[in-house]
DOMIVO-287317 format. One record per residue (C-alpha): residue in three letters; residue number from 1; x negated, y negated, z negated. Coordinates in steps of 0.02 Angstrom, whole numbers, plus 32768, in hexadecimal, padded with zeros to 4 digits. Layout:
# DOMIVO-287317
REC	zavo	vexdren	c1	c2	c3
REC	ALA	NUM	X	Y	Z
...
***
This chain:
# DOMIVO-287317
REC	zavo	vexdren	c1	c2	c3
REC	UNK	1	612B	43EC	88E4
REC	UNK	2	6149	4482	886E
REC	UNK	3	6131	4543	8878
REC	UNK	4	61B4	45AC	8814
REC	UNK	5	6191	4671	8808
REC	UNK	6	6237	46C5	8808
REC	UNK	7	61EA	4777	8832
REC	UNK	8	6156	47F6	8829
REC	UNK	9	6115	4778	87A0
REC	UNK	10	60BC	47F8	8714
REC	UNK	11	610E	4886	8773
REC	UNK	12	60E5	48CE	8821
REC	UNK	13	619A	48BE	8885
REC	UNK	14	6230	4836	88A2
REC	UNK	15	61C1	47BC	88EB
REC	UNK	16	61EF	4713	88FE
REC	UNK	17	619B	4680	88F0
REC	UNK	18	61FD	45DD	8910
REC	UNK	19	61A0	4532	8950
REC	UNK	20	61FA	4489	892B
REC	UNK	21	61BE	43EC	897F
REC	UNK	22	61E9	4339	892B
REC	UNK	23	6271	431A	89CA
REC	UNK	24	62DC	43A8	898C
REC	UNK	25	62A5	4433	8A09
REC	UNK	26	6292	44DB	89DB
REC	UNK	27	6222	455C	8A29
REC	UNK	28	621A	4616	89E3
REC	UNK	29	6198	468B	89F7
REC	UNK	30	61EC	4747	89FA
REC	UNK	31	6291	477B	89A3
REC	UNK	32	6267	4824	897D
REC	UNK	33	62C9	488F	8920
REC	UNK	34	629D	48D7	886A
REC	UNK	35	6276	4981	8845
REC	UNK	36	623E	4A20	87E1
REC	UNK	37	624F	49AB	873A
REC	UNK	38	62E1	4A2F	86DA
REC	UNK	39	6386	49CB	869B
REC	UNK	40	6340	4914	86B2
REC	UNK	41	632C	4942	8772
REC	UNK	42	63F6	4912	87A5
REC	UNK	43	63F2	487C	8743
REC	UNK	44	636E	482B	879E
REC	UNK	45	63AD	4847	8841
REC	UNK	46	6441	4800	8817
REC	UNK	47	6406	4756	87DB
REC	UNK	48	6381	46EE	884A
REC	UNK	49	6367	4661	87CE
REC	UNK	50	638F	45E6	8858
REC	UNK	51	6411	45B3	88C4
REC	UNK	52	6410	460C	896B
REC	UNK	53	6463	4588	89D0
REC	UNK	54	63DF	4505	89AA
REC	UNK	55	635D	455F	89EC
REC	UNK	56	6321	451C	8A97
REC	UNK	57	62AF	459F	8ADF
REC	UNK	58	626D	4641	8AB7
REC	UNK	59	61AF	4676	8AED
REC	UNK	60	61AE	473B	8AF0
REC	UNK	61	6108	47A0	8AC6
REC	UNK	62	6145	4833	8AF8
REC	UNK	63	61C2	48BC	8B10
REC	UNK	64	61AE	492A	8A5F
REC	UNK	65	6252	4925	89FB
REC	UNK	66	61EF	48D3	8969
REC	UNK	67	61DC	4847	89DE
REC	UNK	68	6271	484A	8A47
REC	UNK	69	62F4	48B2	89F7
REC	UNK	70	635B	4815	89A5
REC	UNK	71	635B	47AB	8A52
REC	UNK	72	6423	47EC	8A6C
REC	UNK	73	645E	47AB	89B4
REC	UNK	74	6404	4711	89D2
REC	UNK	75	646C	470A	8A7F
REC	UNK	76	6503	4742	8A2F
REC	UNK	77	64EA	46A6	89AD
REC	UNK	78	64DD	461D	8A1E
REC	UNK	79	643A	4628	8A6B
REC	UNK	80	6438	45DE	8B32
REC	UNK	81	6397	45C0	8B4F
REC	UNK	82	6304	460B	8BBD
REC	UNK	83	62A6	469A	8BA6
REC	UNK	84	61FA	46A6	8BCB
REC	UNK	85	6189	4741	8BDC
REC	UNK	86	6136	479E	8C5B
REC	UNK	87	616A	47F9	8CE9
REC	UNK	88	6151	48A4	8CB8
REC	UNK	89	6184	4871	8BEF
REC	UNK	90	6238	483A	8C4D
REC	UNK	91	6243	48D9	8CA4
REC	UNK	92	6231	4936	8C09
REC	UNK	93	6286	48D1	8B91
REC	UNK	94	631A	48F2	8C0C
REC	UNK	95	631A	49B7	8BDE
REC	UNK	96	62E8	499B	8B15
REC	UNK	97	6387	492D	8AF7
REC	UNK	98	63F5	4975	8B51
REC	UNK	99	63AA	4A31	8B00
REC	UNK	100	63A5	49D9	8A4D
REC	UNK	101	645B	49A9	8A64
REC	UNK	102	6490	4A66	8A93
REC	UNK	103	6431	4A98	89F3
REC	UNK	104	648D	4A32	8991
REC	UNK	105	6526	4A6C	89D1
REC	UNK	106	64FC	4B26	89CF
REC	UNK	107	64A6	4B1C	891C
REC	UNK	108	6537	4AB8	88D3
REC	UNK	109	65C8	4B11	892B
REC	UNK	110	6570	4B9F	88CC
REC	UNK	111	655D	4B61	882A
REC	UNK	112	6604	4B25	881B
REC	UNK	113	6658	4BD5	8825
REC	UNK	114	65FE	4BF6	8790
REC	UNK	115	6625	4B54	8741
REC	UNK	116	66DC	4B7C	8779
REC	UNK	117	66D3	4C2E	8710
REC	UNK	118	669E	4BAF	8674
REC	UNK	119	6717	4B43	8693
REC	UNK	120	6693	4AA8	86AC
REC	UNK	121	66B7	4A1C	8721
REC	UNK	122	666E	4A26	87D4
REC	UNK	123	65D3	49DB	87FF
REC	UNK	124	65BC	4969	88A1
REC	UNK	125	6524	4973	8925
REC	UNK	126	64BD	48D6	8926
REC	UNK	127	64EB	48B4	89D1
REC	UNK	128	6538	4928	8A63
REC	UNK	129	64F5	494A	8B16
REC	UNK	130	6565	48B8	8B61
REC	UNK	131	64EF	4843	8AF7
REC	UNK	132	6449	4889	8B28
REC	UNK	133	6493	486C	8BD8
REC	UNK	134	64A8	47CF	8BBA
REC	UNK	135	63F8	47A3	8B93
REC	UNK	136	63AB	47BB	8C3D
REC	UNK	137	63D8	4732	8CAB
REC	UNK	138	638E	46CC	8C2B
REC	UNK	139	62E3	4710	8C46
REC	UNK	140	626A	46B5	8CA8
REC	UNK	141	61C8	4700	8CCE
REC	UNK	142	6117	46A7	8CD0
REC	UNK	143	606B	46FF	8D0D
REC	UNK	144	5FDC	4710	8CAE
REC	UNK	145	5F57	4692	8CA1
REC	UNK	146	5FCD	4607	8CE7
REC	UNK	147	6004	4570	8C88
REC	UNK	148	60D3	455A	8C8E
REC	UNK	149	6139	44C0	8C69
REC	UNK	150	61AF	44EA	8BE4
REC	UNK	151	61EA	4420	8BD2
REC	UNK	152	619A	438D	8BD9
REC	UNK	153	616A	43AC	8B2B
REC	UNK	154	6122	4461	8B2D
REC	UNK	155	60BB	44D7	8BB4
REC	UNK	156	60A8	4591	8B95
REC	UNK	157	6019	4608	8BEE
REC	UNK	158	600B	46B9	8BC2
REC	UNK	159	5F5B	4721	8BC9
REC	UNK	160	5F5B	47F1	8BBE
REC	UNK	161	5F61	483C	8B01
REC	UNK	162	5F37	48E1	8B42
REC	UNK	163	5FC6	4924	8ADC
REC	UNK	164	604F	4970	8B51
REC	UNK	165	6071	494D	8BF9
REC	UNK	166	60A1	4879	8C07
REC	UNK	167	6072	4865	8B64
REC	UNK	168	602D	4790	8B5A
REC	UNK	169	5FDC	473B	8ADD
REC	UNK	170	6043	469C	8AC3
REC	UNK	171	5FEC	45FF	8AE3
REC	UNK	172	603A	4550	8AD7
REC	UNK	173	600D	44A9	8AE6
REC	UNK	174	6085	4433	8A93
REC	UNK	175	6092	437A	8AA1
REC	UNK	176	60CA	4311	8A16
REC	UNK	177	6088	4246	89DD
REC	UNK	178	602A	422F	8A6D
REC	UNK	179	5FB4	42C9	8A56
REC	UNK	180	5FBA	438C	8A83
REC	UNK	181	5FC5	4415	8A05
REC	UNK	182	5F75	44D4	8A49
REC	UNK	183	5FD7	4560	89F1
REC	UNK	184	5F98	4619	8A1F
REC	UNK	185	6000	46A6	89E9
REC	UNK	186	5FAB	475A	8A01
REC	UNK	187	604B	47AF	8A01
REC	UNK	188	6010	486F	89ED
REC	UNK	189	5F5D	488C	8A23
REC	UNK	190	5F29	4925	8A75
REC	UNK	191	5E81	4984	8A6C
REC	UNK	192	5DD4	4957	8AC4
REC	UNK	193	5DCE	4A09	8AF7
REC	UNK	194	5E78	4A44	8B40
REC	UNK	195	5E92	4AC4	8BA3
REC	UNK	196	5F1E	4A72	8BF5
REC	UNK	197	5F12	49B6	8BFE
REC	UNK	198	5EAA	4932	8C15
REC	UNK	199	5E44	48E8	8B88
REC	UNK	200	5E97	4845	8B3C
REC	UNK	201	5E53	47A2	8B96
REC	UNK	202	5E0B	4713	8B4E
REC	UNK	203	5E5E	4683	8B3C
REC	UNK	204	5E4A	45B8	8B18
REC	UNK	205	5E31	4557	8A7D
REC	UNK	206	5EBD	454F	89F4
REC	UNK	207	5ED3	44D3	896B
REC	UNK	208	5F4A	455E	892D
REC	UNK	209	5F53	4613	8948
REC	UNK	210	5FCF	46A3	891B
REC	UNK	211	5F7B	475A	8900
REC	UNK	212	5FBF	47EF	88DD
REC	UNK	213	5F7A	486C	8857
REC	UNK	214	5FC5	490D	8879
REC	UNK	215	5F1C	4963	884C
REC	UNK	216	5EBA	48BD	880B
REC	UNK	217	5E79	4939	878E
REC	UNK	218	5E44	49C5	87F6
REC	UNK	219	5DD1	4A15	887A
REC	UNK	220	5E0A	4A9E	8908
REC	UNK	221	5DCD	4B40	891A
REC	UNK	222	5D79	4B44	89C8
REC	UNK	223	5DFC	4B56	8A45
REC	UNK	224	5D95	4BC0	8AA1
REC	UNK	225	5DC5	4C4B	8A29
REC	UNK	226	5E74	4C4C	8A38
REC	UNK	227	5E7F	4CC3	8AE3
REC	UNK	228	5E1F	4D43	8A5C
REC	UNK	229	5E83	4D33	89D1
REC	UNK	230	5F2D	4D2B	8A2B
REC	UNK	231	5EEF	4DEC	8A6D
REC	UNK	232	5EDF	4E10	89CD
REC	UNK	233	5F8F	4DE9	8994
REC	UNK	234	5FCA	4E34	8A1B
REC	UNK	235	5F5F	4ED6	8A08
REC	UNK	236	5F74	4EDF	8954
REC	UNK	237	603B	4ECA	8952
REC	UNK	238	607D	4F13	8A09
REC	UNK	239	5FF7	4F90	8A15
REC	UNK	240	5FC6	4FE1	8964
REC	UNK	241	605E	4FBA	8906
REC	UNK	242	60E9	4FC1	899C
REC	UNK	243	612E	4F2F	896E
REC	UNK	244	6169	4E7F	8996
REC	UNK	245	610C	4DE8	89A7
REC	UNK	246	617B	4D58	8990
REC	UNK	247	6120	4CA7	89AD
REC	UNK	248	6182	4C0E	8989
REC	UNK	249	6156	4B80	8A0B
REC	UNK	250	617B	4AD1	8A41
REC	UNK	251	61D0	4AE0	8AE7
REC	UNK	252	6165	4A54	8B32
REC	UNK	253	60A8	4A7D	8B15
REC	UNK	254	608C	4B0E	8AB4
REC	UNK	255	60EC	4B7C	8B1E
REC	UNK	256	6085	4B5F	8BA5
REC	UNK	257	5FE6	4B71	8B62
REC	UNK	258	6029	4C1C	8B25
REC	UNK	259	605D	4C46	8BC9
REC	UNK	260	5FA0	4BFB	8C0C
REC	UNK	261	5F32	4C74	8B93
REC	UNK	262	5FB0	4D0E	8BB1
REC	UNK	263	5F98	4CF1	8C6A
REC	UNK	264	5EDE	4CE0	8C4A
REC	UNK	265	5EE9	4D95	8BF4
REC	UNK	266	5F4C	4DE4	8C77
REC	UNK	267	5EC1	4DAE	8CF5
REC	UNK	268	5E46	4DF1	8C9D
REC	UNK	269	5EBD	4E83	8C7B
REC	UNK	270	5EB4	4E6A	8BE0
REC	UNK	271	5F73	4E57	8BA7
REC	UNK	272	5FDF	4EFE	8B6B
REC	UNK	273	6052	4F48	8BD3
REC	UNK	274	60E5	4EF7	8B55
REC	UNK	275	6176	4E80	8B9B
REC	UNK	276	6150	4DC3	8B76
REC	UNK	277	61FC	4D5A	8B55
REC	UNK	278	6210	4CBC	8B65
REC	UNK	279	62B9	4C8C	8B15
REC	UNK	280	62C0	4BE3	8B20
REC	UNK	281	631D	4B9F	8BCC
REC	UNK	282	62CD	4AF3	8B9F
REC	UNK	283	6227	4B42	8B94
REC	UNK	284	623D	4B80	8C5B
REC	UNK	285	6285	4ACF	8C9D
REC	UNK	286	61FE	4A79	8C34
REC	UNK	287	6186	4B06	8C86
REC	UNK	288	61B6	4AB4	8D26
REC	UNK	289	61B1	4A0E	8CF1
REC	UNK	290	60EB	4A0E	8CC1
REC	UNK	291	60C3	4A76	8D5F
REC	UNK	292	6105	49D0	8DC0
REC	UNK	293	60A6	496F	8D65
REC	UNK	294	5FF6	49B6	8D94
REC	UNK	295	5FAA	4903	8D8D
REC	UNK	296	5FA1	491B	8CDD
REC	UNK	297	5F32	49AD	8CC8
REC	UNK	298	5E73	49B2	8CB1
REC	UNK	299	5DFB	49FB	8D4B
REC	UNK	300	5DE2	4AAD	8CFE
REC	UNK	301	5E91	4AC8	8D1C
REC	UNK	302	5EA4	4A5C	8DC2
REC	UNK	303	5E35	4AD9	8DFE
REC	UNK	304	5E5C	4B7E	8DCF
REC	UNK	305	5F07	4B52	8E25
REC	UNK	306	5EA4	4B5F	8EBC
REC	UNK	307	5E9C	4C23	8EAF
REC	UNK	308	5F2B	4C3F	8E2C
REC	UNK	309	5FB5	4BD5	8E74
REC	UNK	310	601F	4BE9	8DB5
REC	UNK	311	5FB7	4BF3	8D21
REC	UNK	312	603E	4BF3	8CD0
REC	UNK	313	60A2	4CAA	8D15
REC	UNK	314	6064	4D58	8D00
REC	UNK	315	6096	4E07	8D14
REC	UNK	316	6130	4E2E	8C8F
REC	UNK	317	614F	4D86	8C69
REC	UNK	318	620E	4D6A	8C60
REC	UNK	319	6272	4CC6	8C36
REC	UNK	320	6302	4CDA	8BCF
REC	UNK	321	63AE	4C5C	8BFD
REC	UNK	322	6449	4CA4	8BAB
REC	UNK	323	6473	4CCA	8B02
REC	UNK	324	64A0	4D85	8B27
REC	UNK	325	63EF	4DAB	8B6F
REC	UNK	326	63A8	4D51	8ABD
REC	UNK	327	6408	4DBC	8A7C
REC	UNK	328	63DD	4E5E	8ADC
REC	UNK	329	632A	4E3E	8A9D
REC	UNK	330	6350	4E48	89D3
REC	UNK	331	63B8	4EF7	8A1D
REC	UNK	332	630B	4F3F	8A5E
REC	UNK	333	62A8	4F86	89EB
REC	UNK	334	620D	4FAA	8A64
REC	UNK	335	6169	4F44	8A40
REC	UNK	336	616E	4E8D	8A9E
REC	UNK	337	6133	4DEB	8A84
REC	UNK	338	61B9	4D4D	8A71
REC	UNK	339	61A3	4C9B	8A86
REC	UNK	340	6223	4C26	8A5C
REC	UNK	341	6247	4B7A	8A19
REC	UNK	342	624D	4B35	89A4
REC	UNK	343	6183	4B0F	897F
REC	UNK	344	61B9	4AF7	88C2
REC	UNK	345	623D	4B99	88C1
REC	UNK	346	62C0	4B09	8871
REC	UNK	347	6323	4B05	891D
REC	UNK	348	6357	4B5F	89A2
REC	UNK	349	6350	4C30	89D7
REC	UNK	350	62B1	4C55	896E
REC	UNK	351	6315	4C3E	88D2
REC	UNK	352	6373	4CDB	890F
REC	UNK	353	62EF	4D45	894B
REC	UNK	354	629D	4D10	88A7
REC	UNK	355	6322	4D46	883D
REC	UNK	356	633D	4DE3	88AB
REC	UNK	357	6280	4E1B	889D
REC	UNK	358	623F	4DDE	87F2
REC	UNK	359	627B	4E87	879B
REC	UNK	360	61FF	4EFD	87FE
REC	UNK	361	6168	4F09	87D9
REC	UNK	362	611C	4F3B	888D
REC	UNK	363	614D	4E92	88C2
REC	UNK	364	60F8	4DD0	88C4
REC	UNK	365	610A	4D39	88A1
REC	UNK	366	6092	4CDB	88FF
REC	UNK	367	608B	4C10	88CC
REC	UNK	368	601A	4BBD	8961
REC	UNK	369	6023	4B0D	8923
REC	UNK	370	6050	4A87	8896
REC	UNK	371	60F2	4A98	882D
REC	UNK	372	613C	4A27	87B4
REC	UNK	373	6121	4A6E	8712
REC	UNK	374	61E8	4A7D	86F2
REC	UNK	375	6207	4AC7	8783
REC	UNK	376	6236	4B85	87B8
REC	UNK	377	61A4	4B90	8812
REC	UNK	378	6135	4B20	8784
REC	UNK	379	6174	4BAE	8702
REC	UNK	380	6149	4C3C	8748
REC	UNK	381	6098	4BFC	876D
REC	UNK	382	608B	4BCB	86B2
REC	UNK	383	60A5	4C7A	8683
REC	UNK	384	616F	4C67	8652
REC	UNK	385	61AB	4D20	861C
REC	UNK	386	6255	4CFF	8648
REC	UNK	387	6294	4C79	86B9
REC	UNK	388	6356	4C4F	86E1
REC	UNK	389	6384	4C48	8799
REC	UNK	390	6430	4C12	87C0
REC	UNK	391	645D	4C0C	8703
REC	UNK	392	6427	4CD2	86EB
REC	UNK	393	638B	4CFC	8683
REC	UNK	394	6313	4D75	86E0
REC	UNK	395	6272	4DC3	8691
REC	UNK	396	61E7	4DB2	86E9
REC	UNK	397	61AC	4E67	8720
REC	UNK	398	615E	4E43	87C3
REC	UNK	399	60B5	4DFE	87D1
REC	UNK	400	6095	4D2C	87ED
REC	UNK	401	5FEE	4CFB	8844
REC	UNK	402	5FC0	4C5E	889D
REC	UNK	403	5F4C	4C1F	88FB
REC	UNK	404	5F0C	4B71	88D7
REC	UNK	405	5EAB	4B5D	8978
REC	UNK	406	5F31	4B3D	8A01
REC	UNK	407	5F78	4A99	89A3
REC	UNK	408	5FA7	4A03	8A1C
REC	UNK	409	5F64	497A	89A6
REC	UNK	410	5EBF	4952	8998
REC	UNK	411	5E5B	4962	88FB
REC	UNK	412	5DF3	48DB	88A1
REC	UNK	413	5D61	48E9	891C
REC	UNK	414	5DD6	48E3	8997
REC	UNK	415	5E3F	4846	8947
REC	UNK	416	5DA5	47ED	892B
REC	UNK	417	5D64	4809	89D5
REC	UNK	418	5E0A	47B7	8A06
REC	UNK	419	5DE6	4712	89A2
REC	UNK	420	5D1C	4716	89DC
REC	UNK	421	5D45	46B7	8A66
REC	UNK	422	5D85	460C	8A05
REC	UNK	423	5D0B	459B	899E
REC	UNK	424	5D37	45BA	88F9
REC	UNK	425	5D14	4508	88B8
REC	UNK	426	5D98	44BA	893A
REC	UNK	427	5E28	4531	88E1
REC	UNK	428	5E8D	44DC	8868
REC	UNK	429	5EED	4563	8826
REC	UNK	430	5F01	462B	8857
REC	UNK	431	5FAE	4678	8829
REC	UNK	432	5F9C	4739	880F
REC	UNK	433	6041	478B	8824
REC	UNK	434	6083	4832	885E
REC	UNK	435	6035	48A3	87DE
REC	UNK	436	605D	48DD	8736
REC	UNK	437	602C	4872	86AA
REC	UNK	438	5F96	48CE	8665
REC	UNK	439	5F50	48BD	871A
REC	UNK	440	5F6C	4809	8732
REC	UNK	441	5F1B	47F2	8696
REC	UNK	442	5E6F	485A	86BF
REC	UNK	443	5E71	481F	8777
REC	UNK	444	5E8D	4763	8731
REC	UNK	445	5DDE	4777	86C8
REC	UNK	446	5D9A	47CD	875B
REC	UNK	447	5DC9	4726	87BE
REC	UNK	448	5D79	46A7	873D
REC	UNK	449	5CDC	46E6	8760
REC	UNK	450	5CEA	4690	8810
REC	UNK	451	5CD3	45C8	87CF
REC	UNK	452	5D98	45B7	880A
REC	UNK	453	5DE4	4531	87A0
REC	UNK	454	5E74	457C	875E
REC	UNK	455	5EA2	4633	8762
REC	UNK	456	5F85	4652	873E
REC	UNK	457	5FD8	46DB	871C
REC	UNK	458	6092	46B7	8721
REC	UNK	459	611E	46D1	86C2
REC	UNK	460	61D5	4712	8718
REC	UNK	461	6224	466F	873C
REC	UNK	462	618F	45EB	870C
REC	UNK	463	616C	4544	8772
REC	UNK	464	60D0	44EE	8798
REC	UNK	465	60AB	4457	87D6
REC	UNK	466	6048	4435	886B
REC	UNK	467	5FDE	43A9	8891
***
C-alpha cells in the first residue's frame, strides 16, 4: 500500500491524505479545502492531484473547512462513496458546506461586479449549495472508541482529539498479504487544558501515524489568563477609547469559547455595558449544534450547567442573521464588540467589518488564534501597514492585538503528550503535516529525540510506500 499527501503537507490547510491498497481501493482521510495562502490559494482547490471517482471511501476527522471544505468538488467529480465521521462532526459539517457554498456565492457574485467594471472574465464558485447538499446522505456516522468495518479489507475507530466538538483521531487497521497494517491519523489535536472539551484520549499502537504541527514549534500562554486579558481588550477599546472591538473567529470553536469567557465575565459582572454581535448565522446554528452534543465536553463544564443552564448566553448578547442587520452594525458608531467568521478574516462578513473599521483608530482588531501567514487575518498580525480587502487598499489605523492563549491546537507539550502513549520503537515512520514548513521542520527534530525510526515531513503531492 502507498500514502500520497495531496494537502496540508508543509502548510497548515487543504488536508488530504489519500491511502492506496495493492487491490486498487482507495481510502481518503479529509478533503479539506485550502486557505489564507494569497494567489496560489484558487489553484489548489481546483486541482486534487487524483481522480475523484476512484476514490472508494472517505474517513472524516472533522468538521473545520480545512478538513472538510473540498468534500462537495470531490462529489461533484465523481465521488460515490461513504462518508465516515462522527455524529456531531456530520451535524456540523452539514452547516459548514452548505455556509462555505453561500460564501462562495456571495464573495464571488461580489467580486465579479468589479471584475465586470474591468472588463475581466467572471469567476466561478468551487461548488454551489446544491453540491454541499449532496454530500450528506453519504455520511455515515461511527462512535468513538468503536472499531467499524469499512470492507473486508479496512476497519476504522475514532478516539476524541479534544479539538472541536466530534473531532476523531483516525485510526485504521488495514489488511493487505496476509498481515494488518495500524495507521493513526491525529487529525487536529486539541489542548490538555480546555475549557470546553474533553482532553484527547489515548489510543492503540500504530506502525504509522499522521500528526499535525499547527504549533509543533510553540508553547501556550496559560489559558487560564485569557478571561483577564479578554477584559482588558474590552476595557481598553469599548471603555477608554469608545471604540470597536472586532474579533475574527471560526464559527465552530472559537466562537464559543468567546461566548464561554464573556459569559464568565458577565457572572462575575465583570463585562461592559456594550452590545456583543455575533454576525455570523453559522456561528448561532453551530452554537446549537455543540450544545446537543454535551457528551463531548469535559466535567468542569458538565457541571456548571447544573446552575447555569447556557454557558454559552449572557445579558446583551445578540446573533446577527441578515445582511441588513450586518450592515446596521458598520452604521453604528457606538462602542461594541463583533464576532464574526471568518477565523483567518480571508472569508466571510469580517472582511467587511474589517474594511469598515480599520481606518479609526478607537477601534480593534483582535486575532484569537492561528492564521496563515498570507492571509487577511495572517497580515495584519504580522504588522502589514496596508492590507487590500476586496481589491481596495486600506491603511491600517486601528489597533491589531491577539491573544495567543485561546488557540484550539495543542502545542508541543501538548502534541507530544498525544504520541506518549505509543512505544516509540514499534513506529516505523511519523508523518508531520498540517503546519507551516519551518514548524514541521523544528517539531520533526523535536520528534527524533524519541528513538522513532524515521521522522517525514512531506512534500504537496509526495508518495510513500508502506510496508
Amino acid at each position: 500500500m502507498k500514502i500520497t499527501f495531496h494537502g496540508a503537507a508543509r502548510t497548515v490547510t487543504g488536508s488530504k491524505h489519500l491511502i492506496t491498497l495493492k487491490s486498487g481501493t482507495q481510502i481518503l482521510l479529509d478533503c479539506g479545502m485550502f486557505q489564507g495562502l494569497g494567489k496560489d490559494t484558487d489553484n489548489l482547490n481546483l486541482q486534487f492531484g487524483f481522480e475523484a471517482s476512484k476514490v472508494n471511501y472517505l474517513v472524516l476527522s472533522h468538521a473545520h473547512i480545512d478538513h472538510s471544505g473540498l468534500i462537495p468538488r470531490l462529489v461533484n467529480q465523481g465521488f460515490k462513496g461513504k462518508i465516515f465521521c462522527t455524529p456531531a462532526t456530520k451535524d456540523l459539517t452539514e452547516i459548514l458546506l452548505e455556509d462555505s457554498a453561500t460564501i462562495q456565492r456571495d464573495d464571488i457574485k461580489f467580486i465579479n461586479k468589479k471584475r465586470a467594471k474591468q472588463g475581466l472574465p467572471f469567476i466561478e464558485p468551487l461548488y454551489s449549495i446544491e453540491d454541499a447538499q449532496n454530500v450528506i446522505p453519504l455520511m455515515e456516522t461511527v462512535s468513538y472508541n468503536q472499531w467499524h468495518t469499512i470492507n473486508n479489507e479496512a476497519e476504522v475507530m475514532f478516539t476524541d482529539a479534544g479539538h472541536i466538538i466530534g473531532s476523531a483521531a483516525i485510526h485504521l487497521r488495514l489488511k493487505e498479504d496476509g498481515k494488518t497494517t495500524a495507521l493513526s491519523f491525529s487529525g487536529d489535536v486539541g489542548r490538555y487544558n480546555d475549557v470546553i472539551l474533553r482532553s484527547p484520549d489515548v489510543f492503540p499502537q500504530a506502525d504509522y501515524i499522521l500528526i499535525e504541527s499547527t504549533y509543533g514549534d510553540k508553547l501556550h500562554e496559560d489559558v487560564a489568563n485569557t478571561v483577564s486579558i479578554l477584559e482588558q481588550w474590552i476595557n481598553k477599546t469599548c471603555v477608554e477609547k469608545k471604540g470597536k472591538l472586532v474579533i475574527p473567529s471560526f464559527s465552530v470553536g472559537r466562537t464559543q469559547e468567546l461566548l464561554y469567557f464573556l459569559n464568565e465575565l458577565s457572572l462575575q459582572n465583570k463585562l461592559p455595558k456594550v452590545p456583543v454581535f455575533v454576525d455570523s448565522p453559522l456561528s448561532l446554528e453551530a452554537t446549537q449544534v455543540v450544545k446537543s452534543h454535551p457528551e463531548g465536553f469535559n466535567k468542569a463544564l458538565r457541571q456548571l450547567i447544573k446552575v447555569d443552564n447556557d454557558p454559552f448566553d449572557f445579558a446583551g448578547l445578540t446573533f446577527i442573521k441578515s445582511v441588513d442587520e450586518s450592515k446596521a452594525i458598520n452604521d453604528n458608531h457606538q462602542p461594541m464588540i463583533i464576532i464574526s467568521a471568518s477565523g483567518m478574516a480571508d472569508a466571510g462578513r469580517i472582511k467587511h467589518h474589517i474594511a469598515n473599521n480599520i481606518g479609526d483608530k478607537r477601534n480593534t482588531i483582535l486575532m484569537v488564534g492561528y492564521c496563515e501567514p498570507l492571509s487577511l487575518g495572517g497580515r495584519l498580525m504580522n504588522g502589514a501597514k496596508e492590507v487590500r480587502i476586496f481589491g481596495e487598499q486600506y491603511k491600517v489605523i486601528a489597533e491589531v492585538g491577539s491573544m495567543r492563549s485561546m488557540s484550539a491546537h495543542g502545542d508541543y507539550d501538548d502534541l507530544c503528550q498525544f504520541l506518549a502513549c505509543q512505544n516509540p520503537e514499534l513506529i516505523k515512520t511519523i508523518f508531520i503535516v498540517h503546519g507551516e514548513e519551518e514548524v514541521q521542520l523544528e517539531f520533526q527534530k523535536r520528534l527524533q529525540k524519541k528513538k522513532i525510526k524515521e521522522v517525514i515531513v512531506p512534500h504537496l503531492h509526495e508518495s510513500f510506500n508502506l510496508d
